[in-house]
MIFITOR-214729 format. One line per 5 residues: number of its first residue (from 1); their letters; for each residue x, y, z of N, C-alpha, C. Coordinates in steps of 0.1 Angstrom, whole numbers. Each point is the difference from the previous one (the first is absolute). Layout:
<nodes>
NUM	A	X Y Z X Y Z X Y Z  ...
</nodes>
This chain:
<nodes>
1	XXXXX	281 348 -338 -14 1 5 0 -2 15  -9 7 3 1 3 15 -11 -10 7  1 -11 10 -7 -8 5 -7 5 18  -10 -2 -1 -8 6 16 7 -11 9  4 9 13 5 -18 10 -7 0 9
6	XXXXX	-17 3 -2 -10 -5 7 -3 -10 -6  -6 -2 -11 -4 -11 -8 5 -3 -11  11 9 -6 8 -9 -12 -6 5 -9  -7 8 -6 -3 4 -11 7 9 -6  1 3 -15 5 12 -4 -6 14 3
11	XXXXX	10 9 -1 -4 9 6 5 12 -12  -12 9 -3 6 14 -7 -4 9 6  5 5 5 2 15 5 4 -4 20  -9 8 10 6 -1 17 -10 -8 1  -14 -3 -3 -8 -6 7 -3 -16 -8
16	XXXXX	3 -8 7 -7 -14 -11 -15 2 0  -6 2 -13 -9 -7 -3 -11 -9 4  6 -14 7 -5 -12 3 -4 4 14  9 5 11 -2 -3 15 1 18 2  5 9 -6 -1 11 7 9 7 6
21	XXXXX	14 -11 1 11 0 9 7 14 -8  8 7 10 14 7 -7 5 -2 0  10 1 -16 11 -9 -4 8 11 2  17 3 3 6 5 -1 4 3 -15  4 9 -4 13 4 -12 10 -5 -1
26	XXXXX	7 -1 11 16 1 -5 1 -11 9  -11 -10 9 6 -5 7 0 -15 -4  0 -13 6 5 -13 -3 -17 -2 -12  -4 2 6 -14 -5 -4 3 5 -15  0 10 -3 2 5 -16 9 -7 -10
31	XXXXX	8 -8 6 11 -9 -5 17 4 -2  -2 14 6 14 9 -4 7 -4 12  -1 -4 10 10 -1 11 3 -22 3  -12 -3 -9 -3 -20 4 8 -4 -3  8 -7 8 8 -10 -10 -12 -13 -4
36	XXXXX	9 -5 -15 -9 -10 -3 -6 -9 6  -8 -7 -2 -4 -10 6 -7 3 13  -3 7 4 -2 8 16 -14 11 -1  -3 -1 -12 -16 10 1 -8 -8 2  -14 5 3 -10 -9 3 -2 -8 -15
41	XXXXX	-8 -9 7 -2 -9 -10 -12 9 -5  -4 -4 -16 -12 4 -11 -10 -15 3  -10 7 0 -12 -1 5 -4 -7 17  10 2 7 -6 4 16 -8 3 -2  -5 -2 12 -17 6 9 4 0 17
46	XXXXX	0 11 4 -1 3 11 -12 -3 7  1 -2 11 -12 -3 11 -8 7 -5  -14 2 5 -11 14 2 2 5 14  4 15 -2 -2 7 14 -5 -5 14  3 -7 7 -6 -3 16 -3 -17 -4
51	XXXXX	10 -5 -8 0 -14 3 13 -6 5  -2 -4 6 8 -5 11 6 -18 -7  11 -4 4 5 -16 -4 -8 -8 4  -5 0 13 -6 -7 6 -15 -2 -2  -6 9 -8 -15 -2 0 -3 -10 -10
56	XXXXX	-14 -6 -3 -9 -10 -8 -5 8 -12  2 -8 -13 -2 8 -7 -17 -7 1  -3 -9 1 -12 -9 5 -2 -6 13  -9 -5 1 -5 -7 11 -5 10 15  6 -6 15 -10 9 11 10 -1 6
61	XXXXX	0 7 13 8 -5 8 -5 -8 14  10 -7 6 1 -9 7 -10 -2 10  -4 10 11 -12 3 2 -14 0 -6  -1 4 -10 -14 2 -7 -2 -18 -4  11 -4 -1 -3 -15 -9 0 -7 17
66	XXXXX	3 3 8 -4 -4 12 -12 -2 4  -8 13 -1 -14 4 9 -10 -6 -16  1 0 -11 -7 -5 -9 1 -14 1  8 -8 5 1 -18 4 -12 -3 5  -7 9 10 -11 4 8 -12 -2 -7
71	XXXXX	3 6 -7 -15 8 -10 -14 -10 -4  8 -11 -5 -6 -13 0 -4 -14 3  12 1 13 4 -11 6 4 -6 -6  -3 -13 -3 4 -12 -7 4 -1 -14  -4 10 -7 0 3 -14 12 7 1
76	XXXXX	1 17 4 12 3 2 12 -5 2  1 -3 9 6 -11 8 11 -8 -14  -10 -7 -5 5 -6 -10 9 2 -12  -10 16 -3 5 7 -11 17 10 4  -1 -1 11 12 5 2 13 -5 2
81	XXXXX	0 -12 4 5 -16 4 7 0 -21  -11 2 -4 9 0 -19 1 4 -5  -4 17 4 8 10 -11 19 0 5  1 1 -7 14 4 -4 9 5 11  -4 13 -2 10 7 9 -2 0 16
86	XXXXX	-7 -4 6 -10 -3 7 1 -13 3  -1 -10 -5 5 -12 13 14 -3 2  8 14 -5 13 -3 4 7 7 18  -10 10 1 -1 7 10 -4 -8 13  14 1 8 -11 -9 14 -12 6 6
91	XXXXX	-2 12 -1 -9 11 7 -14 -4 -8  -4 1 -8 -10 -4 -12 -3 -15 3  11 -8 -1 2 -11 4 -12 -4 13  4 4 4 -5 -3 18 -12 6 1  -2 13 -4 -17 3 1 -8 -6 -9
96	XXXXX	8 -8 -15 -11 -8 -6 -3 -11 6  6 -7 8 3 -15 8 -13 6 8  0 6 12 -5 4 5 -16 4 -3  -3 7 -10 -14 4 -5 -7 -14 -3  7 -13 -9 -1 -9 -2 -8 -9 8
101	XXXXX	15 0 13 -9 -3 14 -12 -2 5  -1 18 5 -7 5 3 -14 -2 -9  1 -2 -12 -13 -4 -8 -4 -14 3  6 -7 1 0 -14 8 -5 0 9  5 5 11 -7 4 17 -9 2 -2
106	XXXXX	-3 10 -8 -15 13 2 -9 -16 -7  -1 -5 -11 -7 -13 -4 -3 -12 12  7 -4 3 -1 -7 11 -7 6 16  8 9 -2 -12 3 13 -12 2 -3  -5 6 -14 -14 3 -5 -5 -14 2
111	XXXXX	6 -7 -4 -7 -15 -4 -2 -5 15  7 -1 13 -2 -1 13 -11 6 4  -1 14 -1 -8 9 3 -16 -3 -7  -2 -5 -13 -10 -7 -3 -8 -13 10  8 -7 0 1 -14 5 -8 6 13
116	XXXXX	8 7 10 -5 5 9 -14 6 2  -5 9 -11 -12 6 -1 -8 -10 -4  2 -8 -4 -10 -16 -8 -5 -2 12  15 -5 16 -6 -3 7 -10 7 9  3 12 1 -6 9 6 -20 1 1
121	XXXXX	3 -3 -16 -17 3 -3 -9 -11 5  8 -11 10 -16 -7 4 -1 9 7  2 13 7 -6 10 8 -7 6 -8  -9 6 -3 -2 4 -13 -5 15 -2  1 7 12 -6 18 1 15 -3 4
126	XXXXX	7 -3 12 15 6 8 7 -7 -13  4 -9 -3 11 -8 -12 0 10 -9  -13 8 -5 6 8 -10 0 14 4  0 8 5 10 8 10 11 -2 4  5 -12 6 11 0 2 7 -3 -11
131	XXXXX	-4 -9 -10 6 1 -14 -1 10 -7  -5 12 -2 3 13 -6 2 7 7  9 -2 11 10 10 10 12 -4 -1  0 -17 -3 13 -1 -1 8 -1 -13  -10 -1 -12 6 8 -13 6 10 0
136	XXXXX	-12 5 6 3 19 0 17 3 7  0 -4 12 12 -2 4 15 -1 -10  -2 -11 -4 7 -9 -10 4 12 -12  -10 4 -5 -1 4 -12 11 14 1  -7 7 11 7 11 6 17 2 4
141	XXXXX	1 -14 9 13 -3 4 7 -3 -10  -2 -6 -12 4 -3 -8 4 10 -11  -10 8 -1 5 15 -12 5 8 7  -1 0 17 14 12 5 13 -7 0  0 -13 -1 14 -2 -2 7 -3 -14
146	XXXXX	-7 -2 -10 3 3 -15 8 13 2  -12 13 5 6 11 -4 8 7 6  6 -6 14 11 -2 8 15 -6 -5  -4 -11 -12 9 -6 -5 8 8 -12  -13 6 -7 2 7 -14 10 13 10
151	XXXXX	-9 8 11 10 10 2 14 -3 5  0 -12 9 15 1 5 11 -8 -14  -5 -5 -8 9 1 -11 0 8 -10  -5 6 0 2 16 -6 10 6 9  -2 1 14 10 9 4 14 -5 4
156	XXXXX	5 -11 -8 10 -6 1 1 -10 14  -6 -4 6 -3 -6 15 -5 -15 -7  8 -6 7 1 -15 1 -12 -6 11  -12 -5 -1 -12 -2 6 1 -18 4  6 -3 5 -4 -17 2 -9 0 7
161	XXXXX	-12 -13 -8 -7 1 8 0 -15 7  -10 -2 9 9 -13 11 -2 -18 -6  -10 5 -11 5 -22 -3 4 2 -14  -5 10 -8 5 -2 -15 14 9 -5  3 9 12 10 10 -2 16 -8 -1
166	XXXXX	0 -12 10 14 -6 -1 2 -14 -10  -15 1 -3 1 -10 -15 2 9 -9  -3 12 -1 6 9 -16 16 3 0  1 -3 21 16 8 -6 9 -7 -2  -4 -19 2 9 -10 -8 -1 -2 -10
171	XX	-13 7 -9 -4 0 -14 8 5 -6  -1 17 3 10 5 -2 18 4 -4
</nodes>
């Protein structure tokens, strides 16, 4: 009996069946030339066409679980810190330390930034103008740099940022 030495199946007639492959006649694959012990093994499975050793049969890659650390700050952050494959990576590592952070910061300065507008309003037409300019500010500065964060860890670029960035990379 003649075995495919793409994937090991039996084979009758030139083409296997299973994968498609052409099997020779007369050659090793048909069994007339094998020495024993030396044909493919019965029931192999060959790769699928354009898979490579190196690829994931699950999960994301290293980037994507980067810029998603982002997505929800502190929550993220977290969730990526204990999946699996993923807090073993220093890269993942470090942008979840980081988002964490940075969810910390961003809270704290809100809470400052309150405090300040409380004081503001014994003015009470300018206090609150200047306190809904300086949200606005805040708010702004604050979602272009999320999405500054999300892109440069997507594009593989290491972003430290200046008080929480060298606490993530001892985290790390």
């Amino acid at each position: 009996m003649a075995f495919c030495p793409n994937c090991g199946s039996a084979v009758e007639g030139t083409f296997c069946a299973k994968c498609g492959a052409a099997v020779g006649a007369g050659g090793p694959a048909s069994g007339a030339g094998a020495a024993p012990g030396y044909g493919p093994t019965p029931g192999y499975q060959a790769p699928p066409p354009g898979a490579s050793a190196g690829a994931t049969t699950g999960g994301m890659t290293d980037n994507m679980a980067s810029a998603l650390c982002y997505l929800l700050g502190i929550l993220t952050g977290i969730i990526f810190l204990v999946l699996a494959p993923y807090n073993q990576n220093r890269t993942v590592r470090f942008h979840a330390f980081q988002s964490i952070f940075f969810g910390i910061g961003i809270f704290v300065a809100w809470i400052a930034l309150l405090i300040f507008s409380i004081v503001l309003h014994v003015l009470p037409v300018v206090g609150t103008i200047i306190s809904l300019l300086l949200y606005l500010a805040f708010s702004l500065g604050i979602f272009i740099l999320w999405i500054m964060l999300m892109y440069r860890a997507y594009n593989k670029e290491t972003w430290v940022l200046p008080v929480v960035g060298p606490l993530a990379q001892k985290q790390a």
